[in-house]
Structures are given as structure tokens and as C-alpha cells.
C-alpha positions as protocol buffer text, in pm:
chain_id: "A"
residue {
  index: 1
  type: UNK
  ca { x: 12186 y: 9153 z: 11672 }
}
residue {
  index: 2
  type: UNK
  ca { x: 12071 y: 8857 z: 11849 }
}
residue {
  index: 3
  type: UNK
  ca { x: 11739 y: 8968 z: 11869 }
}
residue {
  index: 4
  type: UNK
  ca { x: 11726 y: 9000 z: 11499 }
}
residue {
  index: 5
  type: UNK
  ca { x: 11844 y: 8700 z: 11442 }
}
residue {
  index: 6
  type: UNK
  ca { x: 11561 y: 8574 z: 11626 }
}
residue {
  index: 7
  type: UNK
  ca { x: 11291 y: 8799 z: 11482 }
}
residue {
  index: 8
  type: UNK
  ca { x: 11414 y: 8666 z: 11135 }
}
residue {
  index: 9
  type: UNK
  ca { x: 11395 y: 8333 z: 11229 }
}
residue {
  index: 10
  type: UNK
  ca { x: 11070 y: 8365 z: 11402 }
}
residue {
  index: 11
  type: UNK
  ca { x: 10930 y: 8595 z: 11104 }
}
residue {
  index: 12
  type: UNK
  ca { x: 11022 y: 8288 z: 10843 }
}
residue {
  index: 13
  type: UNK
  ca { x: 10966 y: 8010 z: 11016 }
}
residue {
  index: 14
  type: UNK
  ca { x: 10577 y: 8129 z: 11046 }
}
residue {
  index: 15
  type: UNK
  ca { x: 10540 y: 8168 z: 10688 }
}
residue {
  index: 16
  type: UNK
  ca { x: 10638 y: 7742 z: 10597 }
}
residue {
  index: 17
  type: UNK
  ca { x: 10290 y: 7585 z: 10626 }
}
residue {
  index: 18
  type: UNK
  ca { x: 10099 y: 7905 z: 10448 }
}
residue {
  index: 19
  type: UNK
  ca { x: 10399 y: 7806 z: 10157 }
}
residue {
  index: 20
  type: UNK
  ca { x: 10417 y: 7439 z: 10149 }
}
residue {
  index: 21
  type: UNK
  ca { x: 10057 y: 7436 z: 10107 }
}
residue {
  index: 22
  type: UNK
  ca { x: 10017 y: 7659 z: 9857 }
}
residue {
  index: 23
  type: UNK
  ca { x: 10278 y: 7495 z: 9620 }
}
residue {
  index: 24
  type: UNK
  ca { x: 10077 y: 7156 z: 9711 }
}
residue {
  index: 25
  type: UNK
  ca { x: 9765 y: 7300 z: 9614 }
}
residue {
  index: 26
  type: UNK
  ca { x: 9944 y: 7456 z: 9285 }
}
residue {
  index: 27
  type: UNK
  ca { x: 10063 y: 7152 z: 9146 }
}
residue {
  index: 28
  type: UNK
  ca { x: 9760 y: 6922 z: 9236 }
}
residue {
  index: 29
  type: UNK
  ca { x: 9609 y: 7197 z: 8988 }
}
residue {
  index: 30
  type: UNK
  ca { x: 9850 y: 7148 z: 8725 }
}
residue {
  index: 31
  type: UNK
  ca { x: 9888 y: 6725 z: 8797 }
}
residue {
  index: 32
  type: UNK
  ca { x: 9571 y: 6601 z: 8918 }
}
residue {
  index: 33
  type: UNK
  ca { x: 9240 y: 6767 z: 8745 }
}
residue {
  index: 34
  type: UNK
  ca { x: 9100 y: 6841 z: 8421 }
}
residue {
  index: 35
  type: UNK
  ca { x: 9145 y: 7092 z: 8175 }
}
residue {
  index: 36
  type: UNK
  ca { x: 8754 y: 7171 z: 8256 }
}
residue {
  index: 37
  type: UNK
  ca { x: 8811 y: 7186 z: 8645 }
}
residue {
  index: 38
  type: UNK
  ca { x: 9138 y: 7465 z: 8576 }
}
residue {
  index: 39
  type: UNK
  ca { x: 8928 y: 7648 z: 8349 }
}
residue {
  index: 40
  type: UNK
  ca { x: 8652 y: 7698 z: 8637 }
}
residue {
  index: 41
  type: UNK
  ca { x: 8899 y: 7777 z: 8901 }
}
residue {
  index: 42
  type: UNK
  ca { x: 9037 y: 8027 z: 8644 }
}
residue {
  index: 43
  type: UNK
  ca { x: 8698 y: 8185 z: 8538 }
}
residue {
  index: 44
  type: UNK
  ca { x: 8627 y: 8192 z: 8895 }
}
residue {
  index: 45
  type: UNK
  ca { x: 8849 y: 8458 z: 9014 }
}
residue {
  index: 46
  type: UNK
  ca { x: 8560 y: 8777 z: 8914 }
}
residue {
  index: 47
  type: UNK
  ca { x: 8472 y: 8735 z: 9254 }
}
residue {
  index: 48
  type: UNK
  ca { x: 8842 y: 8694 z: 9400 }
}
residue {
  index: 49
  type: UNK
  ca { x: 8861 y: 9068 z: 9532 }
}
residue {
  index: 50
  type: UNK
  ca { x: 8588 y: 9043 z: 9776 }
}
residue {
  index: 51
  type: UNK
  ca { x: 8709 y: 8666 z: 9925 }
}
residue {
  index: 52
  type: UNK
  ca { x: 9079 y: 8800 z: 9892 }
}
residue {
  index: 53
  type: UNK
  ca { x: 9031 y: 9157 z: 10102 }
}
residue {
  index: 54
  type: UNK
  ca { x: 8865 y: 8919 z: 10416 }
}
residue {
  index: 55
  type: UNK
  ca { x: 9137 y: 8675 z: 10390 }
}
residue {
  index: 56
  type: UNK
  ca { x: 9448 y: 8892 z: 10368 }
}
residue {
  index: 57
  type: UNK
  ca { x: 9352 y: 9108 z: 10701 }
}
residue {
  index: 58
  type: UNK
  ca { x: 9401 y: 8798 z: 10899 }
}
residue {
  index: 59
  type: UNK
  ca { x: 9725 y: 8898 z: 11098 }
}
residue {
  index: 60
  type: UNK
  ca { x: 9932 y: 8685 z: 10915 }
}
residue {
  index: 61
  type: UNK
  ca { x: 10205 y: 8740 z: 10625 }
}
residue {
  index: 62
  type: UNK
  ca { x: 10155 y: 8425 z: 10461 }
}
residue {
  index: 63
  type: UNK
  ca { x: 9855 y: 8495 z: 10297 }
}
residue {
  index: 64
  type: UNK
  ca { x: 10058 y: 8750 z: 10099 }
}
residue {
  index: 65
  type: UNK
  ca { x: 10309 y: 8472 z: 10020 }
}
residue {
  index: 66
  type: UNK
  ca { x: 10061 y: 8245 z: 9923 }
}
residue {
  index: 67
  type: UNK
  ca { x: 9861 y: 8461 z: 9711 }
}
residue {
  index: 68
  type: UNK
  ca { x: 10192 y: 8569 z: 9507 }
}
residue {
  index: 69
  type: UNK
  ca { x: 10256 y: 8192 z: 9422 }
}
residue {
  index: 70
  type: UNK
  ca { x: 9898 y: 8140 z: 9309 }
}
residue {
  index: 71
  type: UNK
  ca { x: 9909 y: 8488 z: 9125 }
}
residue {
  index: 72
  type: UNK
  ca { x: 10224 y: 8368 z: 8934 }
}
residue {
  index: 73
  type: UNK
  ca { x: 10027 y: 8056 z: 8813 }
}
residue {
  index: 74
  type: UNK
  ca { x: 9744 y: 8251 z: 8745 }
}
residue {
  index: 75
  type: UNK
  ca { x: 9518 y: 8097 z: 8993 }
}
residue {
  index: 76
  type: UNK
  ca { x: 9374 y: 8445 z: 9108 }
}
residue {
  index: 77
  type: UNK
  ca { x: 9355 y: 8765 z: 8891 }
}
residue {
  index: 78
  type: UNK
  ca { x: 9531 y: 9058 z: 8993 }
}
residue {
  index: 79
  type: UNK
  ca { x: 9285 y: 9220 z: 9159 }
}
residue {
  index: 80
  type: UNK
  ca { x: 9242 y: 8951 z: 9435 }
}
residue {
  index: 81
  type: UNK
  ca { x: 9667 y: 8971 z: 9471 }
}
residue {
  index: 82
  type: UNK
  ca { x: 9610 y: 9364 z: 9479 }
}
residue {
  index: 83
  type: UNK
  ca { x: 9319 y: 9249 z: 9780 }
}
residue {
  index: 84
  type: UNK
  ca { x: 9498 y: 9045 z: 9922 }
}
residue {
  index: 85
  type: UNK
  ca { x: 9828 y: 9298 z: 9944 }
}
residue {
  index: 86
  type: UNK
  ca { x: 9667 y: 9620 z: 10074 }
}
residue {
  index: 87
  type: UNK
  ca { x: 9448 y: 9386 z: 10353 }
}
residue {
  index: 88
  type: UNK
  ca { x: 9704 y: 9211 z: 10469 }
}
residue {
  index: 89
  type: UNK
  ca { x: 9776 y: 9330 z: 10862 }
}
residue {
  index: 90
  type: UNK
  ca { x: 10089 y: 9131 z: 10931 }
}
residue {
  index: 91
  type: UNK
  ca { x: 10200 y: 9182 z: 11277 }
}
residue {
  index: 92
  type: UNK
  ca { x: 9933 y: 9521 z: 11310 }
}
residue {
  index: 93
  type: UNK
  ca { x: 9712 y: 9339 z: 11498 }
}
residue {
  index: 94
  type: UNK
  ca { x: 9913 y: 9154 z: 11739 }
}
residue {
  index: 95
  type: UNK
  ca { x: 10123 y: 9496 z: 11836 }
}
residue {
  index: 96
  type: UNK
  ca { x: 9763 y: 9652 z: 11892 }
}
residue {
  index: 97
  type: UNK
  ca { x: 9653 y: 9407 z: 12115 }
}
residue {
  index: 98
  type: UNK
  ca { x: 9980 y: 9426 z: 12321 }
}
residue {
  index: 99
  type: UNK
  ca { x: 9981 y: 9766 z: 12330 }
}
residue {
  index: 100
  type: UNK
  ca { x: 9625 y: 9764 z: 12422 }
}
residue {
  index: 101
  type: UNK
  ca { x: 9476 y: 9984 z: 12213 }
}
residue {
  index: 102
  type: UNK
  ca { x: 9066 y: 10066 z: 12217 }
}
residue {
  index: 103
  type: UNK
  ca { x: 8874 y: 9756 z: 12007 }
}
residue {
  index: 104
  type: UNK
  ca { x: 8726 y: 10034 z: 11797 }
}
residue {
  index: 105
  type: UNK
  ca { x: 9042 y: 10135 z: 11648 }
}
residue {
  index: 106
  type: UNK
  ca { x: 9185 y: 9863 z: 11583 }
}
residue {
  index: 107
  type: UNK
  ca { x: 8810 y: 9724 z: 11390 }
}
residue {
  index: 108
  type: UNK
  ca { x: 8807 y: 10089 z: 11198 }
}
residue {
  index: 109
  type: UNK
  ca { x: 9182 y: 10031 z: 11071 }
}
residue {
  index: 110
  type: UNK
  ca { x: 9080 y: 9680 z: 10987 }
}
residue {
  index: 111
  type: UNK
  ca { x: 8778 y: 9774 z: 10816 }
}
residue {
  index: 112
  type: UNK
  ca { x: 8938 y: 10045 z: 10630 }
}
residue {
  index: 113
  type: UNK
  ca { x: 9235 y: 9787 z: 10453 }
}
residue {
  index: 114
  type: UNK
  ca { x: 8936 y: 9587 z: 10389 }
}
residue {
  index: 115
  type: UNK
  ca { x: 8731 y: 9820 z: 10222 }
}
residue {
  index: 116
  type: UNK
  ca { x: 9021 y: 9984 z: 10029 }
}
residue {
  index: 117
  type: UNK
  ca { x: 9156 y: 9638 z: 9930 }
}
residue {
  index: 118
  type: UNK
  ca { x: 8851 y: 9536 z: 9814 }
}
residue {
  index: 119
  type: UNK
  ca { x: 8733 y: 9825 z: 9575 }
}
residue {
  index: 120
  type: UNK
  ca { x: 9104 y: 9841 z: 9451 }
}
residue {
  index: 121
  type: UNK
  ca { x: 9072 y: 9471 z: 9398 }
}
residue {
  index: 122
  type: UNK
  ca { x: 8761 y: 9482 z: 9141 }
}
residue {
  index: 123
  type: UNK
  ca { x: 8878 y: 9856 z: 9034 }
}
residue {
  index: 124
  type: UNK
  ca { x: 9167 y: 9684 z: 8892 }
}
residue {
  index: 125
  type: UNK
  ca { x: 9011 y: 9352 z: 8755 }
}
residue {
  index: 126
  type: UNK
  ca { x: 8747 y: 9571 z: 8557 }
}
residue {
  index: 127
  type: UNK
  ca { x: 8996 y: 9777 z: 8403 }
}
residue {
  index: 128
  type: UNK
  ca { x: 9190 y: 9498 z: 8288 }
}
residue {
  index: 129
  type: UNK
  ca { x: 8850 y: 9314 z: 8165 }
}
residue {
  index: 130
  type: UNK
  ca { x: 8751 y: 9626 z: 7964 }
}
residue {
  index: 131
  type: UNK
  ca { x: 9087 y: 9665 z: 7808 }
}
residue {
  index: 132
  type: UNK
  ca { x: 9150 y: 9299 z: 7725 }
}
residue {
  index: 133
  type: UNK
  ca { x: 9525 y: 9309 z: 7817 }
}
residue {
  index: 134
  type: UNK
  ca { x: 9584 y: 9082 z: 8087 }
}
residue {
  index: 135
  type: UNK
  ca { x: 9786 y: 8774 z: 7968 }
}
residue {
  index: 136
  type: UNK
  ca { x: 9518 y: 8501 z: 7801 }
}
residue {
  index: 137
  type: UNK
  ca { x: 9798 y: 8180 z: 7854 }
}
residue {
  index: 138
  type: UNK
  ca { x: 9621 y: 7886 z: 7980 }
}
residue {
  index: 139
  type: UNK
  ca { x: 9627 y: 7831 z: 8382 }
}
residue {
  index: 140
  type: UNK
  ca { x: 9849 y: 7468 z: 8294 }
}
residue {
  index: 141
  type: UNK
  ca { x: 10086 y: 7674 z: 8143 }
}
residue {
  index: 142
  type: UNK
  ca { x: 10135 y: 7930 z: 8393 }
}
residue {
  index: 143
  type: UNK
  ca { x: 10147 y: 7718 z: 8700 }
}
residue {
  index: 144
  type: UNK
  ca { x: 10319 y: 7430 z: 8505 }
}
residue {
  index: 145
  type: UNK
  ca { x: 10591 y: 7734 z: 8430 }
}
residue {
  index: 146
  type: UNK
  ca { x: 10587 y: 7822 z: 8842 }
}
residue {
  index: 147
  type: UNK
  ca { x: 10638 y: 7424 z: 8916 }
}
residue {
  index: 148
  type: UNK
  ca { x: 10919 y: 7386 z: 8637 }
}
residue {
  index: 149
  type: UNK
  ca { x: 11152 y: 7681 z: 8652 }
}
residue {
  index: 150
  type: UNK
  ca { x: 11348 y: 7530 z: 8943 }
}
residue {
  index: 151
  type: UNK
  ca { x: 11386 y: 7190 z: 8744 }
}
residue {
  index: 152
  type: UNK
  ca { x: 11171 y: 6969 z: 9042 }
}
residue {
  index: 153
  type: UNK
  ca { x: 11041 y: 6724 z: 8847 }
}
residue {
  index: 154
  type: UNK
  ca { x: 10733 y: 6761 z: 8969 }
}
residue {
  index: 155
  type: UNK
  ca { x: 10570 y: 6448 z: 8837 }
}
residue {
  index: 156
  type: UNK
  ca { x: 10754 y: 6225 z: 9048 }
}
residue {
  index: 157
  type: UNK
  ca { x: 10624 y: 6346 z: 9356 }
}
residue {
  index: 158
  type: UNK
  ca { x: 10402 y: 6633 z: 9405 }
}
residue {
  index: 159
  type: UNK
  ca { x: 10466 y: 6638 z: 9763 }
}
residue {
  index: 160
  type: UNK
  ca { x: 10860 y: 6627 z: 9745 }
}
residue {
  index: 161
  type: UNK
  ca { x: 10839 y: 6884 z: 9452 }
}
residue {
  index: 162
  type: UNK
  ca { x: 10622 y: 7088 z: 9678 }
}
residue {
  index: 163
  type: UNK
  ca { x: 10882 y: 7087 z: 10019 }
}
residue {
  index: 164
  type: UNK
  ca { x: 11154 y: 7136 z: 9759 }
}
residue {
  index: 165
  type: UNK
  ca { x: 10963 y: 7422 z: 9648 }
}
residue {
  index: 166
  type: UNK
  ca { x: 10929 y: 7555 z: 10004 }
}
residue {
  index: 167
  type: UNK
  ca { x: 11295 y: 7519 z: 10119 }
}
residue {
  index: 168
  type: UNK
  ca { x: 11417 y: 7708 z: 9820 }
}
residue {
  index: 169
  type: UNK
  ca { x: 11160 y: 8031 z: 9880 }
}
residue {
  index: 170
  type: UNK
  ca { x: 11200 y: 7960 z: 10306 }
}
residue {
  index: 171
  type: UNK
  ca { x: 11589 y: 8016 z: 10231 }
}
residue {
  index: 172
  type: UNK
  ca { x: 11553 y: 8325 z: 9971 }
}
residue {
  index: 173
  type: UNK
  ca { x: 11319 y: 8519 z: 10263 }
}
residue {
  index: 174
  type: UNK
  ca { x: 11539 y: 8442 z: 10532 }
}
residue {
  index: 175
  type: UNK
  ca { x: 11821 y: 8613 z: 10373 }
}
residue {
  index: 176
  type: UNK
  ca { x: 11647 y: 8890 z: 10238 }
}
residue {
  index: 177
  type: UNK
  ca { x: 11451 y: 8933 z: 10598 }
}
residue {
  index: 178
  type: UNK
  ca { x: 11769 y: 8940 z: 10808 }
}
residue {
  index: 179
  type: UNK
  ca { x: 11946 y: 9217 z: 10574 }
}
residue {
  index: 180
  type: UNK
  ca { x: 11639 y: 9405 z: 10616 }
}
residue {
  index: 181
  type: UNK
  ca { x: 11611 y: 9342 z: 10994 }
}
residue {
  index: 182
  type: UNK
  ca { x: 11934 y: 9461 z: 11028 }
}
residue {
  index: 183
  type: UNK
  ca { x: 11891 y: 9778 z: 10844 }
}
residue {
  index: 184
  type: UNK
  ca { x: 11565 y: 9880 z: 11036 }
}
residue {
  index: 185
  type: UNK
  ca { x: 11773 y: 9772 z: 11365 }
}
residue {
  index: 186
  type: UNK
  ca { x: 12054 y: 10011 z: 11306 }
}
residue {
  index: 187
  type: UNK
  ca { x: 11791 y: 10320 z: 11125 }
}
residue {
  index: 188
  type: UNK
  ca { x: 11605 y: 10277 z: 11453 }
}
residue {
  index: 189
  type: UNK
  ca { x: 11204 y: 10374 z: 11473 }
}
residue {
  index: 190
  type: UNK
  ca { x: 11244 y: 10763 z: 11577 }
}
residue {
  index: 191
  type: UNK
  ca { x: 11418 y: 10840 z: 11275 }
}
residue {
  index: 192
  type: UNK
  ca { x: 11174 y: 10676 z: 11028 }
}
residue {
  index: 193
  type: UNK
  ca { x: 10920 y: 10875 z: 11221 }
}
residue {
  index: 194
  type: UNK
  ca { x: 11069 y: 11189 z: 11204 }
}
residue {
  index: 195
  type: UNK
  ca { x: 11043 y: 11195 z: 10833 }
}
residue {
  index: 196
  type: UNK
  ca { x: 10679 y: 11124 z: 10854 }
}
residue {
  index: 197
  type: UNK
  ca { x: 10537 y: 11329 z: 11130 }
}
residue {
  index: 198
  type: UNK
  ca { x: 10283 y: 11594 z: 11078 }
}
residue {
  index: 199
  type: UNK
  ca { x: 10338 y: 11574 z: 10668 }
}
residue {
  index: 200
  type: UNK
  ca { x: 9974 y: 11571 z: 10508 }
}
residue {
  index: 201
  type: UNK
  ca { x: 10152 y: 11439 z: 10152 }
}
residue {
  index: 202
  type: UNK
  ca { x: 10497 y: 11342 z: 10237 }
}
residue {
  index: 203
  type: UNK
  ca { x: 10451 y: 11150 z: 10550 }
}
residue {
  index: 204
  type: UNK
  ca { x: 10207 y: 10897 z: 10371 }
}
residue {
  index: 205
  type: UNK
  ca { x: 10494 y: 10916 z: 10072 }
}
residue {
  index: 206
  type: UNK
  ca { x: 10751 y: 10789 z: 10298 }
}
residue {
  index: 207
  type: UNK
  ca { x: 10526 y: 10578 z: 10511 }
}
residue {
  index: 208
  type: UNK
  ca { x: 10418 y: 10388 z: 10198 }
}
residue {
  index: 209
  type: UNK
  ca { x: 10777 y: 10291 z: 10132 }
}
residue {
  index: 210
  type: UNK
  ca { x: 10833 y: 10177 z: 10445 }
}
residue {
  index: 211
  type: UNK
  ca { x: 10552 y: 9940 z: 10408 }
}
residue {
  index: 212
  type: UNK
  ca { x: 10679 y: 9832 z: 10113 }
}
residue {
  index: 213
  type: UNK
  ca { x: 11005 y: 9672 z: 10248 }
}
residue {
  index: 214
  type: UNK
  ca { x: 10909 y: 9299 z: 10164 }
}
residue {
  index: 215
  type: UNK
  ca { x: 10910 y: 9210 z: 10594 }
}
residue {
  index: 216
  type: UNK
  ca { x: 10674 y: 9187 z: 10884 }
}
residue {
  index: 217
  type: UNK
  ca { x: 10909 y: 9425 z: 11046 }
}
residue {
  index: 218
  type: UNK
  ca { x: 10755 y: 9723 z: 10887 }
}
residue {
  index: 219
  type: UNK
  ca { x: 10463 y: 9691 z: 10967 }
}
residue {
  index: 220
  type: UNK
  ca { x: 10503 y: 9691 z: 11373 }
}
residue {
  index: 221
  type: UNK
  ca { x: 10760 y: 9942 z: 11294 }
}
residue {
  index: 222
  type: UNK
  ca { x: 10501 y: 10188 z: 11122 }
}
residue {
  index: 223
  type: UNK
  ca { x: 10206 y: 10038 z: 11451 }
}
residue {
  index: 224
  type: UNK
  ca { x: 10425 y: 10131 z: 11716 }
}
residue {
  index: 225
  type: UNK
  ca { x: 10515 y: 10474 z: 11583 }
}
residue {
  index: 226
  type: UNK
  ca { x: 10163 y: 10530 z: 11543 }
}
residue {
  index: 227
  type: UNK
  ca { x: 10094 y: 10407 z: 11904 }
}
residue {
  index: 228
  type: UNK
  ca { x: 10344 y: 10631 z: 11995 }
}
residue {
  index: 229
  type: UNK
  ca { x: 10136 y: 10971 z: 11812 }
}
residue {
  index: 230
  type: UNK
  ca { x: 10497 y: 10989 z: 11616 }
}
residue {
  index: 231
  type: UNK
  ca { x: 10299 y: 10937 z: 11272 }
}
residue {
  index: 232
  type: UNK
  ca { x: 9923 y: 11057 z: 11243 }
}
residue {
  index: 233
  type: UNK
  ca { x: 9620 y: 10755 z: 11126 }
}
residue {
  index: 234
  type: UNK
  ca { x: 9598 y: 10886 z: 10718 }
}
residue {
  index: 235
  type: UNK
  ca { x: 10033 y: 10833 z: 10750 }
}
residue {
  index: 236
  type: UNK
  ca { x: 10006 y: 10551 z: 10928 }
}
residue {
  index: 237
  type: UNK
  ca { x: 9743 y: 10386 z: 10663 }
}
residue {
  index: 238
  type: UNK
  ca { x: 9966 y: 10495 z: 10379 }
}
residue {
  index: 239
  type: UNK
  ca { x: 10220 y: 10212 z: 10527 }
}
residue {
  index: 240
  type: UNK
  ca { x: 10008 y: 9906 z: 10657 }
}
residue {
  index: 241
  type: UNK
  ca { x: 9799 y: 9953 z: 10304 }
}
residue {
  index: 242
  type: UNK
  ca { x: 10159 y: 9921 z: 10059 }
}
residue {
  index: 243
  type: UNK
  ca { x: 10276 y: 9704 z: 10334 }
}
residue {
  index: 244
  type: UNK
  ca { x: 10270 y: 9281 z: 10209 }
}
residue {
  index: 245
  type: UNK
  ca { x: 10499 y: 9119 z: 10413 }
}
residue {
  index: 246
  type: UNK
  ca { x: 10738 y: 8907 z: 10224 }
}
residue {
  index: 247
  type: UNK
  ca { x: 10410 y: 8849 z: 9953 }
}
residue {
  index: 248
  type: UNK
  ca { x: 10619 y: 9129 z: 9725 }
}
residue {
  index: 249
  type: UNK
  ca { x: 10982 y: 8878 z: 9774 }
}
residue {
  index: 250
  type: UNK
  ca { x: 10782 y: 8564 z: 9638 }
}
residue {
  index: 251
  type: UNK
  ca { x: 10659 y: 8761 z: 9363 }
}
residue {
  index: 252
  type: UNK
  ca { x: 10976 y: 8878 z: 9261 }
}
residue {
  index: 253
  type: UNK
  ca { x: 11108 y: 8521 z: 9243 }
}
residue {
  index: 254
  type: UNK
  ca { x: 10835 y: 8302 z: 9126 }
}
residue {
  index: 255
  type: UNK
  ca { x: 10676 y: 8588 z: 8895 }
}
residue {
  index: 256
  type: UNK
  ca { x: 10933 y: 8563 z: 8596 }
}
residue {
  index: 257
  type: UNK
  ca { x: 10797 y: 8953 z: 8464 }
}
residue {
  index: 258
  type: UNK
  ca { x: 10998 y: 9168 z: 8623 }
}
residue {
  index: 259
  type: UNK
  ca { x: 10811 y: 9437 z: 8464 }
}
residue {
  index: 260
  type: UNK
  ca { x: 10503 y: 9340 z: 8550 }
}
residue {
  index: 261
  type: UNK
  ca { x: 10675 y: 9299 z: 8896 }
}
residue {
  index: 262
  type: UNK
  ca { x: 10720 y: 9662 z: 8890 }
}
residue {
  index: 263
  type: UNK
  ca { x: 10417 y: 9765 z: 8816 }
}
residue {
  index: 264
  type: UNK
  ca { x: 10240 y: 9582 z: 9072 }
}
residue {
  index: 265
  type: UNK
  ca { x: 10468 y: 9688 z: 9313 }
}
residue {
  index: 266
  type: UNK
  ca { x: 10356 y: 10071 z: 9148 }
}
residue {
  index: 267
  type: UNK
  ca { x: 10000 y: 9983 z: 9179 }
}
residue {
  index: 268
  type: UNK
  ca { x: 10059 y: 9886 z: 9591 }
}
residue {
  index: 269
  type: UNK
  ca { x: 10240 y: 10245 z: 9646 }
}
residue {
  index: 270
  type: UNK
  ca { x: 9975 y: 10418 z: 9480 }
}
residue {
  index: 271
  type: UNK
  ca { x: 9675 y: 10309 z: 9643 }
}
residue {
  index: 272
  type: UNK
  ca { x: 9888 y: 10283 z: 10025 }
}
residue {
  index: 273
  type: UNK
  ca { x: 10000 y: 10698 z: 9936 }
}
residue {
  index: 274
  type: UNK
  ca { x: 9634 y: 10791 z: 9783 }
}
residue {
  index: 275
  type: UNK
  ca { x: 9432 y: 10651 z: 10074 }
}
residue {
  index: 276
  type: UNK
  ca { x: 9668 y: 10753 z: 10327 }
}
residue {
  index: 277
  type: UNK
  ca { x: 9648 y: 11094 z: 10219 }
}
residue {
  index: 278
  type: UNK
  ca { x: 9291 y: 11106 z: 10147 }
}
residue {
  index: 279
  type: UNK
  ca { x: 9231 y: 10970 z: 10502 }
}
residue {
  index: 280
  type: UNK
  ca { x: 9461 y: 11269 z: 10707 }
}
residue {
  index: 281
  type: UNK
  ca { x: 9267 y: 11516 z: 10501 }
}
residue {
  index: 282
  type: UNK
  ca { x: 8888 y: 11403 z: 10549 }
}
residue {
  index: 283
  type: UNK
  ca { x: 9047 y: 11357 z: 10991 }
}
residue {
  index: 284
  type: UNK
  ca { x: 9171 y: 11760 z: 10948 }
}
residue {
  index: 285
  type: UNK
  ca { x: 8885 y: 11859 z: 10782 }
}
residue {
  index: 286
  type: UNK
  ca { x: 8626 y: 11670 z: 11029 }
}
């Protein structure tokens, strides 16, 4: 238990500057330019899938975080969050290095989130352009909502709304990260790969929500059973793609539509279980 009280703390502490700055940056937005300047940052998010897929595989999970406070104040389109999401590595690359594994794996995994991240990314952004049904409320509105809700009073002080801001999300993830440490502690790795070994569709099923628990943890939990051959690559994908980090947690608690929450979180299965399973076919069939 010790040593998940110290992964927790480790896991969350990590994830302060990548959210302090991001709420800094969010309400210099809404408190400091001009309607044009928010409008251009706004229309400038066609291109947000492509920037987004690079920047989420840096072995991090506060880009995730990040990108689900400037998604809730409608900085960047959903695309770029969906980018950002199925990039993201977390701790994949640093559990790879340890472990030592060839440079050409490691780039082809990498390469792959990218790639997959990036067509979702504009896959989804098109759809949504063509069908005119993403939400049309004015950036001011939506981030002025994500600097608000907590009561801050923002316009005193950006910066003390901003660490205010910070505290109250560091708090919420280090609960939510030590119940889940625990749980994966006590389940144990073998057992989690038992379900998913040598299972073409249900493997990449389960895998995917395994990445989907809202912590770094799953993602050197689904690395190290793949290290270990106890989950094949396509299974293995299935997971680091659906896995965020905490990125899904913020979402759920600065993005006020749950249901929109929901489907997000739908859209992030799908694409981890598709590719996943797409992958372990086309590495039987070759």
C-alpha cells in the first residue's frame, strides 16, 4: 500500500504545471484579448488534429488534462481532444525504455497512436462540420462558464483564480487515482492479462477498458503485460489507444455535459477496440 501511495502521489504531482498553465492560459483568453483574437483561436482549431496527435504522444498525461480543460472552453474542437486522447503514451514510453525494448518498436507503436489519433481527429471534426451540430456558443462563454462554475472570481486575479483552479482538480485526481491504484494493486497484472490473451475481438474489448481507467497506471499495466507476451500488439493497442490518463477525470468535472461526456468517452473505446482489432488481424494474416 505504501507503494501506491507513492505512485499516486508521484502520478499527481506530475500533472500540476501541465494544469496550472492551462487554466492560466484559459482565462488570459477569456480576461485579456479581444473578441476578434478568441474568434481566431476558435476558427483555428481545423488544423487542431494534426498539432494535437504530435503533442499528445509525448510520454506525459498532462497533455490529456490540459487538452480536456481547453476542450471544455472550447478552445480546441473535438477532434484535436479525440487526437490528443488516443496519442497520448503516458508512462508507455518510459516502461519501454526500462524494459529495453528494440527502438523500432517502440517508434512503430508511437507512430501508429499518431497516425490513428490523427485521422480519427479530422474524421471526427468533418463529420461534425458537415452535420452542423457541434455547439455554436461563443468561446467567452464557454471558457468564462469553465472559469466561473467554482465561484473564483476570476477577475481579481487571474493567477490566484488559476492555482485555485489547480488545487481543486490536483485534489479530485488524487482521490480518484489512489482508489484506482488500489484496485489495480489488489486485481494484480496476471489476471487482467488472462482475460486478454490470445482473444482476436475480446482481448482488445477488455484491453480498451482497461485503458480507459482515467490513470497512468493502466497504461504500464497494459506495457508490461505486453513486454511480458501476456497480451499480443493489436490487444495491446486496443488499451494505450482508449487509454488518456486522468484527461477523461478533468473532463468529467470541468465538462458540465455529462452526456456529451459519455459519448466521448464512447468515441475513445471505439476507435482503441477497432484499431486494436484491425491491427491483430492484418499481424495473423501477414
Amino acid at each position: 500500500m505504501l507503494d501506491v501511495i507513492i505512485d499516486t502521489l508521484i502520478d499527481s504531482v506530475k500533472l500540476l504545471p501541465f494544469l496550472f498553465f492551462t487554466y492560466l492560459a484559459m482565462e488570459y483568453i477569456e480576461h485579456k484579448t479581444t473578441a476578434k483574437t478568441k474568434r481566431m483561436i476558435k476558427n483555428s482549431g481545423k488544423a487542431g488534429p494534426f498539432a494535437g496527435a504530435i503533442l499528445g504522444a509525448v510520454p506525459q498525461c498532462g497533455f490529456s488534462a490540459a487538452a480536456s480543460n481547453l476542450y471544455a472552453g472550447r478552445v480546441i474542437t473535438l477532434g484535436t481532444l479525440i487526437a490528443i486522447y488516443l496519442s497520448t503514451s503516458d508512462e508507455m514510453l518510459p516502461v519501454f525504455l526500462s524494459e529495453k525494448v528494440p527502438a523500432s518498436t517502440i517508434l512503430t507503436i508511437i507512430l501508429w497512436k499518431i497516425v490513428i489519433g490523427m485521422a480519427a481527429g479530422f474524421i471526427i471534426d468533418f463529420v461534425i462540420r458537415k452535420a452542423k451540430s457541434r455547439n455554436q456558443d461563443d468561446i467567452t462563454q464557454k471558457i468564462g462558464h469553465v472559469c466561473d462554475h467554482d465561484h473564483c472570481h476570476c477577475e481579481k486575479s487571474i493567477f490566484a483564480s488559476s492555482l485555485r483552479h489547480t488545487l481543486v482538480i490536483f485534489g479530485y485526481i488524487l482521490i480518484i487515482s489512489f482508489i484506482l491504484n488500489t484496485i489495480i494493486h489488489f486485481v494484480g497484472e496476471e489476471t487482467l492479462g488472462s482475460f486478454m490473451l490470445d482473444k482476436p475481438v475480446i482481448g482488445p474489448m477488455v484491453s480498451a477498458l482497461v485503458g480507459l481507467i482515467p490513470n497512468c497506471a493502466s497504461s504500464v499495466v497494459i506495457t508490461q503485460l505486453y513486454i511480458e507476451g501476456l497480451m499480443p500488439l493489436g490487444t495491446a493497442m486496443a488499451g494505450l489507444l482508449a487509454g488518456s490518463g486522468v484527461g477523461i477525470l478533468v473532463l468529467f468535472k470541468e465538462n458540465t455535459d455529462i452526456k456529451e461526456n459519455i459519448k466521448i468517452l464512447g468515441l475513445l473505446y471505439a476507435f482503441g477496440v477497432v484499431s486494436g482489432i484491425i491491427i491483430e488481424l492484418v499481424i495473423r494474416l501477414i
